[in-house]
C-alpha positions in Angstrom: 0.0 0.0 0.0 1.2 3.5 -0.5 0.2 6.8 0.7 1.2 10.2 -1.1 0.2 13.8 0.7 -0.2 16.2 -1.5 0.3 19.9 -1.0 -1.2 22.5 -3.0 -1.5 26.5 -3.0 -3.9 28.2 -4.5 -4.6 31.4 -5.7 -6.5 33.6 -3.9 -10.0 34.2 -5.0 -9.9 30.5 -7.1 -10.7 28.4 -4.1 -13.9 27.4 -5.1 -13.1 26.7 -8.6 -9.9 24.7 -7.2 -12.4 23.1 -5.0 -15.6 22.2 -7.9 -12.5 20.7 -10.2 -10.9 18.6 -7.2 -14.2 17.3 -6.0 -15.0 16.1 -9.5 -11.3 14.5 -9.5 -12.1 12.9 -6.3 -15.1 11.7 -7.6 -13.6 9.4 -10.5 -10.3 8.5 -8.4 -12.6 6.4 -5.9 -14.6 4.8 -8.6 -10.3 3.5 -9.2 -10.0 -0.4 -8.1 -6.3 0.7 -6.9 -7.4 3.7 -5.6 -8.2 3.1 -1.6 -8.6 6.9 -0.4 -9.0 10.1 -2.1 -9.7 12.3 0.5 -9.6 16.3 0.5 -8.7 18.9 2.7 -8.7 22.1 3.2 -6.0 23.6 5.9 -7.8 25.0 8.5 -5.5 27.8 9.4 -4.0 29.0 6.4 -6.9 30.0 3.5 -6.0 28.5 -0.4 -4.0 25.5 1.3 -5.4 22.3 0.1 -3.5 18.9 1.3 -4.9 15.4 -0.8 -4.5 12.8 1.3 -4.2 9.2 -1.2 -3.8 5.6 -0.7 -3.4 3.4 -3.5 -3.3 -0.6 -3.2 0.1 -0.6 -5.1 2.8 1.3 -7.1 1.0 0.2 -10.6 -2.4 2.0 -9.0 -0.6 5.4 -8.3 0.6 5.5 -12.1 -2.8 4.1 -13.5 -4.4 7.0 -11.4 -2.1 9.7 -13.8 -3.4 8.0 -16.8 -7.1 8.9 -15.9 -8.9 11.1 -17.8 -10.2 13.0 -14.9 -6.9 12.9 -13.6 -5.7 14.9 -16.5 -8.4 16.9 -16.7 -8.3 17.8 -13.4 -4.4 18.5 -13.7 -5.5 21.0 -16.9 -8.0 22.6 -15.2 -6.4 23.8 -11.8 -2.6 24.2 -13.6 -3.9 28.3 -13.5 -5.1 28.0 -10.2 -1.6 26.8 -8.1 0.1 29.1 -6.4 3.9 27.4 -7.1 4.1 24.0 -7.7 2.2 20.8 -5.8 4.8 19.0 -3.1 4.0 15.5 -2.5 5.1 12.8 0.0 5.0 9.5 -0.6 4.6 6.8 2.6 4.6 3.8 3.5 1.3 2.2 5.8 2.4 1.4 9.8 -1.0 1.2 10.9 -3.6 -0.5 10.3 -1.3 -3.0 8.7 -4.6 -4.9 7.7 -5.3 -3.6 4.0 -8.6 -4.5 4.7 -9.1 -1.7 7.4 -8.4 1.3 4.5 
């Protein structure tokens, strides 16, 4: 199983179109048989910081995910939106260790 965090900035005044395009991104990633969790959130503290929170059954999910058309789209859509670019953390699962928990 793998885990990538993903950090994003956006531009002020574009939240809720960064948010309509992510939601609709969400919604095709979970209909994904490698995709476990596509969760997203929005920083409480600081406005226009997103963080996507992913889990993917294996390495071959997270690159089938990136093939997606609403991946791409969703990539298009929001490239105008970023303040700088996406960071993203990849991880490895300690708990649950029990796939079937996710």
């Amino acid at each position: 199983m793998i885990v990538r965090i993903i950090t994003v900035r956006v531009r002020k005044g574009r939240e809720q179109d960064f948010e309509a395009a992510t939601i609709a991104n969400h919604e095709g990633s979970i209909q994904e048989s490698g995709v476990l969790r596509f969760d997203v959130l929005r920083d409480g503290d600081s406005p226009g910081v997103y963080y996507l929170y992913e889990a993917y059954r294996d390495e071959a999910a997270t690159v089938a995910h990136k093939k997606t058309d609403h991946y791409q789209q969703w990539k298009s859509a929001v490239a105008e939106m970023l303040e700088g670019e996406r960071t993203s953390v990849a991880c490895s699962v300690v708990a649950p260790a029990d796939p079937q928990a996710w």
